[in-house]
Wavefront OBJ file of the C-alpha trace (Angstrom):
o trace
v 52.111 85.032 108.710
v 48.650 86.197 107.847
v 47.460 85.542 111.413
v 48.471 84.377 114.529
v 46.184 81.962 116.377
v 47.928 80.374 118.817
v 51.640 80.823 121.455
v 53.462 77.604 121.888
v 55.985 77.437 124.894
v 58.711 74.720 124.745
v 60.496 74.302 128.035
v 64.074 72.729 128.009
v 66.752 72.412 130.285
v 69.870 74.430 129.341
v 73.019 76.434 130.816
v 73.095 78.364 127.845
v 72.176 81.702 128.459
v 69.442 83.245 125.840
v 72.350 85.121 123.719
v 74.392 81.915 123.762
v 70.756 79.241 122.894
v 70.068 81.849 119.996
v 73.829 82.043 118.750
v 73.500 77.911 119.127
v 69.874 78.341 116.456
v 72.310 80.566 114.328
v 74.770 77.667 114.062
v 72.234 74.885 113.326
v 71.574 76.959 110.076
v 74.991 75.337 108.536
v 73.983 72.366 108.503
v 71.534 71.116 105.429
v 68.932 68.907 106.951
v 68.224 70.952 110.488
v 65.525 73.534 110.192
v 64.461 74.970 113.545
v 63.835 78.460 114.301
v 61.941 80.411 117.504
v 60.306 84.220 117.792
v 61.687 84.296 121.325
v 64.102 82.843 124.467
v 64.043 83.454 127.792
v 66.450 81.994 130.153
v 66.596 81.362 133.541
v 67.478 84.540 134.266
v 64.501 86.501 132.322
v 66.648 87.397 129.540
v 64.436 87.821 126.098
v 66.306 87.622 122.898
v 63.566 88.139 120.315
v 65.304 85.968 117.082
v 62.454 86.723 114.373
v 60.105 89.397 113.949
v 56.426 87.986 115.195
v 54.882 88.089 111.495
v 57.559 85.953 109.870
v 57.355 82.196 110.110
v 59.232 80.163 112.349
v 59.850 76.602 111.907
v 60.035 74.864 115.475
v 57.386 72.233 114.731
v 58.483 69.284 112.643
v 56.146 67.433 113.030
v 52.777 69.717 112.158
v 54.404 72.023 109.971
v 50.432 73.800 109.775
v 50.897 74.700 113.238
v 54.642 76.913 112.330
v 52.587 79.214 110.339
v 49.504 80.250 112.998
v 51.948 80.270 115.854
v 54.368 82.330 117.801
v 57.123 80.633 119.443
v 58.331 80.494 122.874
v 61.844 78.594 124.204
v 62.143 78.775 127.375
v 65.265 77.931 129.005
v 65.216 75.586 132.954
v 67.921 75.282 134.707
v 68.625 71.335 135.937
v 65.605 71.387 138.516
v 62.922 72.784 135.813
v 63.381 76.304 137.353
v 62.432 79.245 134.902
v 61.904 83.072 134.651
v 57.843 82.584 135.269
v 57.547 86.538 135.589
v 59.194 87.094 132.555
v 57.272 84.586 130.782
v 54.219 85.619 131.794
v 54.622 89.271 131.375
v 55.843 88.737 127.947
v 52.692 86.021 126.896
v 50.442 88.604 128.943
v 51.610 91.152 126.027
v 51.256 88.776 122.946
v 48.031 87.231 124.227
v 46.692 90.663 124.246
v 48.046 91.997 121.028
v 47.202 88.886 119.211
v 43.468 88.955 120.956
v 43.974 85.368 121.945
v 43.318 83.004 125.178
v 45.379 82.068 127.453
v 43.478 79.447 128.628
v 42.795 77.964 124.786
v 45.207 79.076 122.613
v 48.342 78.561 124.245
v 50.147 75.453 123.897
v 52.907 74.044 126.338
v 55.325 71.435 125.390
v 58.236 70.203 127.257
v 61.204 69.359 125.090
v 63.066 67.192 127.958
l 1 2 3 4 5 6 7 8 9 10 11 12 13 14 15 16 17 18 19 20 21 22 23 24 25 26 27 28 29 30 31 32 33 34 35 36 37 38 39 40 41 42 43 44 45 46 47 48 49 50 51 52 53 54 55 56 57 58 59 60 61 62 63 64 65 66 67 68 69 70 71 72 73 74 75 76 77 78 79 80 81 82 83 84 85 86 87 88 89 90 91 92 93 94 95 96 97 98 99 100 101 102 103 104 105 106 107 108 109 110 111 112 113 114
């Protein structure tokens, strides 16, 4: 990516740890007509597995493919009552928001998956 404008978050419910969500992303690449990809997951816990290096592309946006190519990605993993690592989360968006110069109020989008 030439340059990152924005940090989406997608919240979904999920007993898979991070390890076992990104070995689950691993397995969806056998297949010929999924494409979906994330920079990072956090689970419940505040386990990070970082999956792709922040300059490469990841495709977690069907539906506004534009918006794969300006973004870094965020899947965050609830448990069953929308619980999540929110000092995890937070520390690590506090990080990229500052790297990337960006807003947190602007340019980060949320967007639950459930």
């Amino acid at each position: 990516m030439d340059r990152i404008e924005k940090i989406v978050i997608y919240k979904t419910k999920s007993q898979r740890s991070a390890l076992e969500y990104r070995l689950y992303i691993e397995n969806l690449k056998k297949q010929d007509d999924v494409y979906f990809s994330v920079h990072y997951i956090i689970d419940r816990n505040g386990n990070v597995v970082n999956i792709i290096p922040e300059r490469e592309v990841s495709i977690h946006d069907g539906n506004d493919l534009h918006i794969n190519y300006i973004t870094i990605s965020l899947l965050v993993l609830e448990d069953e009552k929308g619980e999540f690592s929110k000092e995890t989360v937070g520390k690590l968006l506090e990080r990229l928001v500052k790297k990337y110069h960006l807003n947190i109020d602007t340019d980060v989008i949320i967007k639950d998956t459930n």
